[in-house]
Each structure stands twice: as C-alpha cells, then as structure tokens.
C-alpha positions as a printed NumPy array, in Angstrom:
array([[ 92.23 , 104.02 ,  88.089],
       [ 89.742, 106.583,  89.739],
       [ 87.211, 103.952,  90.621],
       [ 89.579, 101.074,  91.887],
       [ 91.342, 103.804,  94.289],
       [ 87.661, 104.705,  95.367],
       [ 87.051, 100.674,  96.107],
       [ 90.602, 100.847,  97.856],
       [ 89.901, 103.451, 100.271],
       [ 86.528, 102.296, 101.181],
       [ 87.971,  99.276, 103.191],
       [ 90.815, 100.379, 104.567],
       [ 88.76 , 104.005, 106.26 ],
       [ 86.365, 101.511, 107.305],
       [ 89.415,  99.311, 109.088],
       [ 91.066, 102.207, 110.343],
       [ 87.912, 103.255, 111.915],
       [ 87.564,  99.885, 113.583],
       [ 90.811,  99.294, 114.953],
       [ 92.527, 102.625, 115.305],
       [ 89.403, 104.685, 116.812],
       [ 87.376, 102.116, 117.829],
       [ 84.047, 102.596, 116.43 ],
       [ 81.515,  99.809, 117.27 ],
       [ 78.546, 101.322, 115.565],
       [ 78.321,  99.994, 111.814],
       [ 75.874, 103.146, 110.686],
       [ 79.173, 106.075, 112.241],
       [ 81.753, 103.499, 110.239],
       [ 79.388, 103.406, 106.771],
       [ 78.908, 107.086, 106.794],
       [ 83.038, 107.891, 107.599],
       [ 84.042, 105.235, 105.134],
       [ 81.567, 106.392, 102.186],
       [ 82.365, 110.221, 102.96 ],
       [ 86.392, 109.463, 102.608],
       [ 85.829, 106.949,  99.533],
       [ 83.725, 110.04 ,  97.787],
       [ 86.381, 112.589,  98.63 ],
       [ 89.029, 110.371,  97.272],
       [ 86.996, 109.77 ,  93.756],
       [ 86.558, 113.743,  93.791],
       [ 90.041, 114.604,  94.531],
       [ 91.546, 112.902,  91.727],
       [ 88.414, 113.77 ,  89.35 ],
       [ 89.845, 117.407,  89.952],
       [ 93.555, 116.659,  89.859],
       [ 92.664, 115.08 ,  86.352],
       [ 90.58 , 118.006,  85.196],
       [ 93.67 , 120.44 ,  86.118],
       [ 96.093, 118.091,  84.455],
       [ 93.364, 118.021,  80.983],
       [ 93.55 , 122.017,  80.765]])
C-alpha cells in the first residue's frame, strides 16, 4: 500500500507542477515530484510505526 501511494503521488506532483504552476523545466519538476513522492513513502512509514507500538 506504501509503495503504490508513493507511485501515485509521483505523477500527479509532477502534473500539478505542470499545469497548476507552470513549470517548463523537466530537472525543477523531477526534483519537486521525487521530494513529495519520498515524503509521502516516509509519512506513512511513520504513521505505521506509531500504529505497530
């Protein structure tokens, strides 16, 4: 579940940048879109770990 939200978010940060703050660049795009997808796999990683203890 972790990873396929992770895959999830990846595409739609990286169409939000595109249409809703119109970023051209690919390489500003790539880094927003991997920074948000990593935050989102971290996030739940520690919501799980709270939920474990």
């Amino acid at each position: 579940m972790q990873e396929l939200l992770t895959a999830v978010a990846y595409p739609i940060v990286w169409l939000f940048c595109s249409y809703i703050l119109k970023i051209e660049s690919g390489f500003p795009k790539l880094l927003i879109s991997l920074t948000a997808a990593i935050l989102v796999y971290v996030l739940i990683g520690i919501k799980q770990s709270k939920k474990k203890i």
